[in-house]
N, C-alpha and C positions, 0 to 999 in steps of 0.2 A: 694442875692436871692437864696431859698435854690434849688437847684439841683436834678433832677429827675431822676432814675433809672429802668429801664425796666431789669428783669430777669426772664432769662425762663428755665425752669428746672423742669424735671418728678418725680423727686424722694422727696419728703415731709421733709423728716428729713434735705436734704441738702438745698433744698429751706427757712425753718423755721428757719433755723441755717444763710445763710446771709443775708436773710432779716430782720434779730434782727440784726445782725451787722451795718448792713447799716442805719437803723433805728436808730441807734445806735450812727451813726457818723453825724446825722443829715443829712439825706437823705430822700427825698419823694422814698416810694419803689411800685412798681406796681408787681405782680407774673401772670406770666401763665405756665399751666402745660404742654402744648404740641406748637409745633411750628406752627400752624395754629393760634392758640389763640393770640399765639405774635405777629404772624405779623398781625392778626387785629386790636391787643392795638397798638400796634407801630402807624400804617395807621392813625388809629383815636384818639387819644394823642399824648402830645410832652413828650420828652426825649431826655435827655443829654447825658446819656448811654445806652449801651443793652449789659445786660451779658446773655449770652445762653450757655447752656450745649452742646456739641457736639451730643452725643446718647439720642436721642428722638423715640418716641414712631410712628410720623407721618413724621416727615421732621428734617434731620438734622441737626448741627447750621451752617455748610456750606451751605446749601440747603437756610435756612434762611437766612444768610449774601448776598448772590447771589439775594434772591430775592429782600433783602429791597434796598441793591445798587443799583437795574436798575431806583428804583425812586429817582428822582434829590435831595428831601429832607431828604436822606438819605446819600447823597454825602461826608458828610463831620462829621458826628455821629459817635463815638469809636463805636465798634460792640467788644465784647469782649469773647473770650472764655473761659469760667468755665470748664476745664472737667477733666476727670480722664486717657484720653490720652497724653501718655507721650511720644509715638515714634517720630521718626524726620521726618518720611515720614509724617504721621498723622500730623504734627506740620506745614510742607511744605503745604499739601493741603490743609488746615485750610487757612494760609495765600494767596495760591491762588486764595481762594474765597471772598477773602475782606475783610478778620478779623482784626483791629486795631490792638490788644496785646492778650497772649496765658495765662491764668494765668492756672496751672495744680493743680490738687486734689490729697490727702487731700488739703483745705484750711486751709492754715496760717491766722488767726482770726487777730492776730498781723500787717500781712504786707496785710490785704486784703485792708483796709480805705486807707493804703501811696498807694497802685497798685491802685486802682479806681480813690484816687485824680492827683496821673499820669497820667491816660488814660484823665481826665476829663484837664487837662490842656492842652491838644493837643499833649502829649507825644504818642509814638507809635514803635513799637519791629520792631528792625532791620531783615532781611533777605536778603542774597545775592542772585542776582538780575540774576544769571545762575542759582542759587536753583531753582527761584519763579520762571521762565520762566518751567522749568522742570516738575516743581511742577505745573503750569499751566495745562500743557498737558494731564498728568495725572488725573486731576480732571478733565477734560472737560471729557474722556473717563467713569472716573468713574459715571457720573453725566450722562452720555447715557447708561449706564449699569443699573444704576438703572432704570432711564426711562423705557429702555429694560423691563424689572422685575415686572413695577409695571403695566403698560400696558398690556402683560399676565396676569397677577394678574388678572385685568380688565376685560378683555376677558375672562378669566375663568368665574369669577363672573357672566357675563352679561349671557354667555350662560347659567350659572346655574337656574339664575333668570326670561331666557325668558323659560327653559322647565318648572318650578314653575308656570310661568302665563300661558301655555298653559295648563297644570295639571289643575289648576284654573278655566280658561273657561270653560273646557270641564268638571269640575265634577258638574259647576254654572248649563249647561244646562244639565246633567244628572239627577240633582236633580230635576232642575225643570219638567223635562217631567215625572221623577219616583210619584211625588209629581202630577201633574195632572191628572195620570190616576185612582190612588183611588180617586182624587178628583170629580171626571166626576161621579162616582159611586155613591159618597155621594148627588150630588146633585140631581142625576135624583131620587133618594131613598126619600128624602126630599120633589121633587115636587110630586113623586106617593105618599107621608104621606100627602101632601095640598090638595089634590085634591079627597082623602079619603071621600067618602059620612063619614061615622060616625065621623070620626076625623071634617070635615068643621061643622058639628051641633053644635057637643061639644065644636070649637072653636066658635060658634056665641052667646051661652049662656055663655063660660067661657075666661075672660078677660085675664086670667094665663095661658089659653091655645094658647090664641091667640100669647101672649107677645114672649112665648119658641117658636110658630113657626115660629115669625117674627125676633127673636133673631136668631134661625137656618139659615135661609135664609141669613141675612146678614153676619152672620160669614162667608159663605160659597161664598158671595159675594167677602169679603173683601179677602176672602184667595185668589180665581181666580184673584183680582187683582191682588195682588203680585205675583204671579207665570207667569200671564202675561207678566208683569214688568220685571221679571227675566229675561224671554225669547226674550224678546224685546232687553234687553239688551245685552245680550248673540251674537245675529243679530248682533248688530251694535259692539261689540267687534270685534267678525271675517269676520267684512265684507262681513255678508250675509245679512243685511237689503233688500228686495227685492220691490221695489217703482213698484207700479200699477197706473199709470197716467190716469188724465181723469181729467175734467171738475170741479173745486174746488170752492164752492160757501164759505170764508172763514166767513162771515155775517151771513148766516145760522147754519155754527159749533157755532158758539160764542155765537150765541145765545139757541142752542138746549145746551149746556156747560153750560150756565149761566142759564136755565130752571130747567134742573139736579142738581143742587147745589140752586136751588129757598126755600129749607124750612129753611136750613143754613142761607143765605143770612137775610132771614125776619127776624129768630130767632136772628141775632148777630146783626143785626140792620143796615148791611152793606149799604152802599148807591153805587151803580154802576153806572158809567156815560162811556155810548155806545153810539154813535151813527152808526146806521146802515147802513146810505150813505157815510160813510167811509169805506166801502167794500164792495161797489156797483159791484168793474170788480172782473169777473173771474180770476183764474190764472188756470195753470192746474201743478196736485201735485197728493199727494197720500193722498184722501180727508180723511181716515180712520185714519193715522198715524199723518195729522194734527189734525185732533178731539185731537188725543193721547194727542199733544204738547199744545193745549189750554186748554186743559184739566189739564194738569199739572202746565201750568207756571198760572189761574188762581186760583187753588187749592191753589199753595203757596202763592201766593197773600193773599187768604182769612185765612189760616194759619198763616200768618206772621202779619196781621193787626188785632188791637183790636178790639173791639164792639164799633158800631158807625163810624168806619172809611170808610176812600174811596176807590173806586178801579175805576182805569180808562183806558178805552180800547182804543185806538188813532190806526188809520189805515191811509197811506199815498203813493199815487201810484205816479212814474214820468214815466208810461208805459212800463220802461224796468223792473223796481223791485218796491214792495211793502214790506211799513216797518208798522209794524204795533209792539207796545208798551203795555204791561200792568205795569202800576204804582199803585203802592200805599200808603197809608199813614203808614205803618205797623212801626215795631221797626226797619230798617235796617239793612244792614249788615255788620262786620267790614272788614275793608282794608284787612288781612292777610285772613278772608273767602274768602273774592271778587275772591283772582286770581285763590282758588281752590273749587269755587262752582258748578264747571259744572263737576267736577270730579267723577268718580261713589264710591255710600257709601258716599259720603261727606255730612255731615249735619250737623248745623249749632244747633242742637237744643240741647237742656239743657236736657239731657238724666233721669234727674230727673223728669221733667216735659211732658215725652215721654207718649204717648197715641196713641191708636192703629187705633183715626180718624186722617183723612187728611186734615179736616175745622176745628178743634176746635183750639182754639188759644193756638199757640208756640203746637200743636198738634205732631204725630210723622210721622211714612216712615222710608220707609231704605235707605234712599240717592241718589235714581234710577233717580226719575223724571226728574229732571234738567239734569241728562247727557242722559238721551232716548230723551228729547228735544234737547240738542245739535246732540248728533248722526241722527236723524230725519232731522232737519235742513239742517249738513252737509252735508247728502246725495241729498239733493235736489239742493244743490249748495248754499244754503246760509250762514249766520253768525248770532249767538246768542250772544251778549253780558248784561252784567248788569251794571247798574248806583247807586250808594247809599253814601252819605255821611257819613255811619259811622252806625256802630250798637249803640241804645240809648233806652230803654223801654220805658224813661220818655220824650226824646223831642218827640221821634217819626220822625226821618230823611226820613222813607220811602226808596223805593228801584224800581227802573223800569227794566224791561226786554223786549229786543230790538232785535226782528227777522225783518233781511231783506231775501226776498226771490224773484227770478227771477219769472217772471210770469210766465216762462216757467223753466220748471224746466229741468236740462240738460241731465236728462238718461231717455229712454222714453219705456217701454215695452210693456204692453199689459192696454186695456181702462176698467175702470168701471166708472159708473157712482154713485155718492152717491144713 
């Protein structure tokens, strides 16, 4: 049975050089470039040997010998080193760590095939046994020195990257408020040009006139969304979402949500299946930020499902919490989406097929909605998860999203009523 070889080695020219040998000598050969790589070929294929270079880019072949040892089917595997360390200390620690045999660099092309068929018959390099104890000690020190090292490393980094995400937050909601205040201009400018005696004539005779000032209006719509969106999200980054409780009819959003999106619905041919005595009780919430979340998690819905499909609203109370669902027929989602669709910016759509509505199918967004529904949610004390067998255009697997939320929601400030 021909024999399998696992080698791991950074540098190209010396990895292509004995895997033509070894190939050479009728061996199955596998390459990885850094020691992370190998020990996940190792983990998930078999092999008869592992040659590793000592100096690696991420973990050295100590580092790697130590790690594949603590698992039991590696117990008894030549682990072999390849390198261009020739010192005897270096030679000591190497074997400390559980290396079978030491082969040093340059390689002998001649004696590599007899040293591999060596190692591979259970043969294995001598070391006395006051060295390897000495040599023990020493690596264990070494092997918390770098620890030491790469944890700073670490720490440097994280602190680098939590000042970057607070720079982030705060220029996300600098933009957005810089961004609303000519907004706020443009639009009150817009409603004084609709409300223009001579402008509304010339819009009731001219069809082109009417078109740019309802064109107007809606861009300026669209744009307020986003900037809301931004700011919402912003909230719930630094944990200033501020919940106003009071009396939450969740029967009456769903459906003034599904009234607002009624020309959509007709035009795509949608079929919606609600019924209204599935959110007969009250809960008390922040009935404005849930609009928010039914507002979005049915948006995607209609987004995500083609013309003709379903969407269906399930509401279900056992008095302490209420779960309410929206499914649909749409294309779903795939598994590696699924675990990061609630993430913000996260979007799942084909940026070729991007479009600047929110209902037109595989339509666009910037990634906001699904995590303002999660952050929304969690401030109320509940859980947003999703169900989808898989993204498909053509079966059509569908996808549900599953808010549970206490009826009483658990931070209580100040009452509005919708």
């Amino acid at each position: 049975m021909t024999k399998s070889i696992l080698y791991i080695e950074d540098d190209p020219a010396s990895r292509a050089l004995v895997e033509r040998t070894l190939r050479f000598g009728g061996y199955n050969v596998a390459v990885a470039a850094c020691g992370l790589e190998g020990i996940d070929m190792a983990r998930h294929e078999t092999f008869d040997l592992i040659l590793t270079d000592i100096n690696l880019p991420d973990m050295n072949g100590r580092e790697i010998t130590t790690a594949l040892r603590r698992d039991h089917r590696f117990t008894h595997t030549p682990i072999v080193a390849l390198t261009a360390q020739t010192l005897k200390d270096q030679r000591e620690l190497t074997f400390a760590a559980g290396i079978t045999g030491y082969i040093t660099k340059p390689i002998d092309i001649d004696q590599l095939l007899q040293q591999v068929a060596y190692y591979l018959e259970g043969g294995q390099d001598k070391i006395d046994q006051g060295l390897l104890s000495a040599a023990q000690a020493r690596y264990t020190q070494e092997v918390v020195a770098r620890l030491e090292t790469r944890v700073r490393d670490l720490e440097a980094i994280n602190q680098s990257l939590r000042r970057l995400d607070k720079m982030k937050d705060t220029f996300i909601q600098l933009t957005a408020h810089e961004l609303r205040t000519p907004l706020t201009l443009v639009y009150g400018y817009s409603r004084l040009l609709e409300e223009n005696a001579d402008v509304k004539s010339i819009a009731n005779f001219d069809p082109s006139m009417r078109m740019l000032l309802d064109g107007l209006s809606g861009s300026i719509e669209r744009m307020q969304g986003i900037i809301n969106e931004i700011l919402t999200i912003s909230r719930i980054m630094t944990n200033n979402i501020d919940l106003t409780l009071g009396p939450t009819d969740l029967g009456s959003i769903i459906l003034r949500v599904l009234h607002s999106y009624g020309q959509v619905i007709q035009e795509r041919q949608l079929n919606i299946v609600f019924n209204r005595a599935e959110f007969s009780e009250r809960i008390t919430a922040d009935w404005e930020l849930m609009e928010l979340t039914m507002r979005n998690l049915i948006s995607n819905a209609i987004k995500f499902t083609p013309d003709g499909g379903t969407i269906t609203l399930h509401g279900q109370s056992d008095g302490e919490h209420i779960r309410l669902s929206v499914r649909d027929t749409g294309i779903g989602v795939a598994p590696a989406d699924q675990k990061t669709i609630f993430e913000r910016f996260h979007t799942t759509t084909d940026l070729s097929l991007h479009s600047t509505s929110k209902t037109a199918f595989r339509g666009g967004g910037i990634g906001l909605g699904l995590a303002i529904c999660k952050g929304i949610v969690e401030a109320h004390g509940g859980q947003i998860s999703m169900q989808s067998r898989g993204y498909d255009p053509d079966r059509l697997p569908g996808s549900e999203f599953i808010v549970v939320l206490p009826m009483v929601a658990h931070v209580a400030r100040k009452s509005r009523e919708p």
